[in-house]
FIKOLZA-1660 file (N, C-alpha, C; in steps of 0.1 Angstrom, whole numbers, plus 5000, padded with zeros to 4 digits):
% residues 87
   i   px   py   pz ch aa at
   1 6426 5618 4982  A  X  N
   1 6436 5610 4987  A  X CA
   1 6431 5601 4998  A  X  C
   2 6422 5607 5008  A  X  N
   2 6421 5600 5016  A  X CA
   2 6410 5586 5011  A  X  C
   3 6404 5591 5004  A  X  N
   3 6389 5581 4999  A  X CA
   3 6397 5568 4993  A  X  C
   4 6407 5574 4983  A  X  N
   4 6417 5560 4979  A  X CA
   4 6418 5551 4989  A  X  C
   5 6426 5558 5001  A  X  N
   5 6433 5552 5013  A  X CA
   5 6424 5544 5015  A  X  C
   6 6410 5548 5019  A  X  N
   6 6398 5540 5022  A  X CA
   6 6397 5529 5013  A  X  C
   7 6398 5528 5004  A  X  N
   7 6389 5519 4994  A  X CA
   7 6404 5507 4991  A  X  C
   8 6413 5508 5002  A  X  N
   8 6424 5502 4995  A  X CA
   8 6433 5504 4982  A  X  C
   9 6433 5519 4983  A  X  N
   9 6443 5524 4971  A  X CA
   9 6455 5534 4975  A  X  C
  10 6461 5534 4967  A  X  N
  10 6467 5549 4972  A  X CA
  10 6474 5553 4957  A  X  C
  11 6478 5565 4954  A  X  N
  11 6480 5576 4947  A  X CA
  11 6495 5576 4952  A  X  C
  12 6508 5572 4950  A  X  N
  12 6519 5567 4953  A  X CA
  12 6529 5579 4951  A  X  C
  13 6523 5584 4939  A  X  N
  13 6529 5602 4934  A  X CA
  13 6522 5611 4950  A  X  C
  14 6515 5610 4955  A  X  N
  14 6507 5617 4961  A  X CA
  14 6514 5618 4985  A  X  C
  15 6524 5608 4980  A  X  N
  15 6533 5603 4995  A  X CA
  15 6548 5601 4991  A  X  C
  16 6551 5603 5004  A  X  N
  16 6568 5602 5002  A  X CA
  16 6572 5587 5000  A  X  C
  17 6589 5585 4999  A  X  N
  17 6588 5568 5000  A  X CA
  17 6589 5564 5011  A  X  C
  18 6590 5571 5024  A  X  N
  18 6585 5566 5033  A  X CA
  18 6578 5556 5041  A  X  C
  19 6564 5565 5031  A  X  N
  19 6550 5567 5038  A  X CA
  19 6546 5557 5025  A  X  C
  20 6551 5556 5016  A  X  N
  20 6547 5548 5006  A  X CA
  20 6550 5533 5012  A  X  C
  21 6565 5528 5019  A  X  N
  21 6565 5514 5023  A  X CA
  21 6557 5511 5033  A  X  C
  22 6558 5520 5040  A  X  N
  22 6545 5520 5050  A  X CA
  22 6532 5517 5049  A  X  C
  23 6527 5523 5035  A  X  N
  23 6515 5521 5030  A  X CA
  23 6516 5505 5027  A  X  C
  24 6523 5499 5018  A  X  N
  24 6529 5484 5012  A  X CA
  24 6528 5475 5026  A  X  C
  25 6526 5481 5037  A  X  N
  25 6532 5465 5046  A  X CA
  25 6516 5463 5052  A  X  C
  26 6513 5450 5056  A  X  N
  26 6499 5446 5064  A  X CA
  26 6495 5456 5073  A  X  C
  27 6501 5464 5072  A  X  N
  27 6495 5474 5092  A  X CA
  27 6491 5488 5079  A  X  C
  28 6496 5491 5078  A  X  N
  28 6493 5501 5062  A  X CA
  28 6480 5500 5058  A  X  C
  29 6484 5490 5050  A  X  N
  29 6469 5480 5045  A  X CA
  29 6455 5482 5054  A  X  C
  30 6459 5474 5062  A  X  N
  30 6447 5473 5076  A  X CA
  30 6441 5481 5082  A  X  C
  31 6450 5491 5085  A  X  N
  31 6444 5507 5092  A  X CA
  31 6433 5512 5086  A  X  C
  32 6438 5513 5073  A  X  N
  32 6427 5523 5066  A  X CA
  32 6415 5512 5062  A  X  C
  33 6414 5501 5065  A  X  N
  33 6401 5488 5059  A  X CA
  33 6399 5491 5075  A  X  C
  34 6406 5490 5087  A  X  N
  34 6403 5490 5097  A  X CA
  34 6393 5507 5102  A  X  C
  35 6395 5522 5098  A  X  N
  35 6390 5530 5096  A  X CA
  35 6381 5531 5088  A  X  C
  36 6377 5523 5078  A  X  N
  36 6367 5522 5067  A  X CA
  36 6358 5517 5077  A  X  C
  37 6359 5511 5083  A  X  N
  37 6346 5501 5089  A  X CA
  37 6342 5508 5098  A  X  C
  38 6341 5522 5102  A  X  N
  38 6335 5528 5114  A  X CA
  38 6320 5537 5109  A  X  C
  39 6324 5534 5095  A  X  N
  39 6314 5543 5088  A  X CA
  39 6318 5553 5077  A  X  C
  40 6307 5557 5069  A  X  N
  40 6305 5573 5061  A  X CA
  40 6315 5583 5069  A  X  C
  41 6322 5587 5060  A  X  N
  41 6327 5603 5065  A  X CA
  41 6318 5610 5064  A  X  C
  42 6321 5621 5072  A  X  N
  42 6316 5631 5077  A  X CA
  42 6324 5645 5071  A  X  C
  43 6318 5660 5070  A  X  N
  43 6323 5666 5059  A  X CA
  43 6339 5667 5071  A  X  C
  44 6351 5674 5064  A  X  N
  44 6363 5677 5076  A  X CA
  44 6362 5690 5077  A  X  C
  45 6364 5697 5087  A  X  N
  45 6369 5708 5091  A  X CA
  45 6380 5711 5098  A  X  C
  46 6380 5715 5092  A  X  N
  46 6399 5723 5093  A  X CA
  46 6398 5731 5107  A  X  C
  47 6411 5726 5116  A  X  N
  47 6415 5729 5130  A  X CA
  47 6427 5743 5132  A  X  C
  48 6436 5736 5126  A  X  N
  48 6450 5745 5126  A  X CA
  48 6457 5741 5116  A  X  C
  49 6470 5749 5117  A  X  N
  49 6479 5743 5110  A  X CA
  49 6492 5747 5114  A  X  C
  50 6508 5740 5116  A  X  N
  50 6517 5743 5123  A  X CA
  50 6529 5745 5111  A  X  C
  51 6540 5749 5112  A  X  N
  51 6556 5741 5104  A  X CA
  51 6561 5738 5111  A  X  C
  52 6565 5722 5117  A  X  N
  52 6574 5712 5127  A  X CA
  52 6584 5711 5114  A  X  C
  53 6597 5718 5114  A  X  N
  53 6611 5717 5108  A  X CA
  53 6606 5722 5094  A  X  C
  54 6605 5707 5086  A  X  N
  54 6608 5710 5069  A  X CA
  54 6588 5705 5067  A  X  C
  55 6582 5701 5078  A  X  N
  55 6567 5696 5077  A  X CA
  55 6560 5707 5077  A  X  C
  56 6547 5707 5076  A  X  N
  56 6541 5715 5077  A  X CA
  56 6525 5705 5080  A  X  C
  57 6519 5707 5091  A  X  N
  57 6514 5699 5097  A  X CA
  57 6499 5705 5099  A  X  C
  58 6491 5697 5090  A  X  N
  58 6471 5701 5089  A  X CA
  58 6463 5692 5100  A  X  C
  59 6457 5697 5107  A  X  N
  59 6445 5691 5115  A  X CA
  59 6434 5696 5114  A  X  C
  60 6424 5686 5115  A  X  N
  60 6409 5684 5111  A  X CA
  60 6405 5674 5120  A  X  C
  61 6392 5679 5122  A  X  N
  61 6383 5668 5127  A  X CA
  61 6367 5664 5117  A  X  C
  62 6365 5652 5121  A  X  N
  62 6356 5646 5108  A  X CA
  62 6351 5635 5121  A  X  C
  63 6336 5635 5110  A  X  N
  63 6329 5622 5118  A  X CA
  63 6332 5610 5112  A  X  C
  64 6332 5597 5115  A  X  N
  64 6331 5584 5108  A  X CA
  64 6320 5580 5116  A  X  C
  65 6312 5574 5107  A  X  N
  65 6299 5566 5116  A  X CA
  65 6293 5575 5127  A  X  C
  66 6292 5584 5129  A  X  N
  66 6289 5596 5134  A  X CA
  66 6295 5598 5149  A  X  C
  67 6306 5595 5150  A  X  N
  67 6316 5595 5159  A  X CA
  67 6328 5601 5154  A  X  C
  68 6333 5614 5164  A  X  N
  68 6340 5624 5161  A  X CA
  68 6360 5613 5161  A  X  C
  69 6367 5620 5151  A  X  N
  69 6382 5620 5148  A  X CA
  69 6385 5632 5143  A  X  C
  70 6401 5629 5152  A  X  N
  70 6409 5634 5143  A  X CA
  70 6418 5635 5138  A  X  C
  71 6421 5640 5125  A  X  N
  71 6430 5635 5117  A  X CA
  71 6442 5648 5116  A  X  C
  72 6454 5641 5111  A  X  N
  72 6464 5651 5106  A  X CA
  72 6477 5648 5095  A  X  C
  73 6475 5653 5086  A  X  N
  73 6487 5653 5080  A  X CA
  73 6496 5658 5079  A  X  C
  74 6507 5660 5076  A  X  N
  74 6519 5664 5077  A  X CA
  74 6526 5660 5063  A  X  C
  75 6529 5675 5057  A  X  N
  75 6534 5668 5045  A  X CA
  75 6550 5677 5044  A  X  C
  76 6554 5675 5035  A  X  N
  76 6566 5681 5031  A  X CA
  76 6565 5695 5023  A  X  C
  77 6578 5700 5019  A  X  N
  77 6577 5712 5010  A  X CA
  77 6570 5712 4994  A  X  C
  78 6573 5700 4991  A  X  N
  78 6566 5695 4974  A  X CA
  78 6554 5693 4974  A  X  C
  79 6547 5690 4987  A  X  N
  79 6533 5686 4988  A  X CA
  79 6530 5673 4996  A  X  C
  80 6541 5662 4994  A  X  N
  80 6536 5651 4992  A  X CA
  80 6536 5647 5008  A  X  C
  81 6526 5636 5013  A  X  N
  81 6522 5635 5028  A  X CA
  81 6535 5627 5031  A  X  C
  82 6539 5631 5044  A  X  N
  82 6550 5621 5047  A  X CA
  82 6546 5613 5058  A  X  C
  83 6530 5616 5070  A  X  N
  83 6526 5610 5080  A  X CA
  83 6511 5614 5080  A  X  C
  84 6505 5606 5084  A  X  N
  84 6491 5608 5089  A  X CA
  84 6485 5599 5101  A  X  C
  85 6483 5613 5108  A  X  N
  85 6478 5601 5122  A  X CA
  85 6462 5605 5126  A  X  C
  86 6460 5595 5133  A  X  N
  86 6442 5595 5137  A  X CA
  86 6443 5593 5150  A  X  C
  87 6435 5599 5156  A  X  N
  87 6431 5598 5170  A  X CA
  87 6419 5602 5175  A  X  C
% end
């Protein structure tokens, strides 16, 4: 999922329609061309995991360009991601 994201794709079965218009608008687009450019991932390992209401919410940290992130998803009950943030 995420390598798509990278490469400028996405897997539209794979996100809510939220997260899907989201994906469709210039800042969507950019983020992830804008995260591509820091580098090679690095392998992820897995942090925690929480249930915020009906989410259920994964963190990991991973290198890009050998500089630590971290990432999290949050997806729903069916699977599909409804947020991902990086910091």
């Amino acid at each position: 999922m995420l390598s798509g994201l990278l490469e400028g794709k996405h897997d539209s079965t794979l996100f809510t329609s939220a997260m899907n218009v989201f994906l469709s608008t210039a800042t969507g687009k950019d983020f992830w061309t804008w995260f591509a450019a820091h580098g090679e991932l690095g392998p992820f390992r897995f942090s925690d995991r929480e249930d915020v209401g009906n989410l259920s919410v994964s963190r990991y940290s991973v290198c890009a360009g050998r500089k630590p992130y971290w990432l999290s998803f949050a997806t729903e009950e069916d699977g599909r991601v409804a947020r991902v943030c990086f910091w």
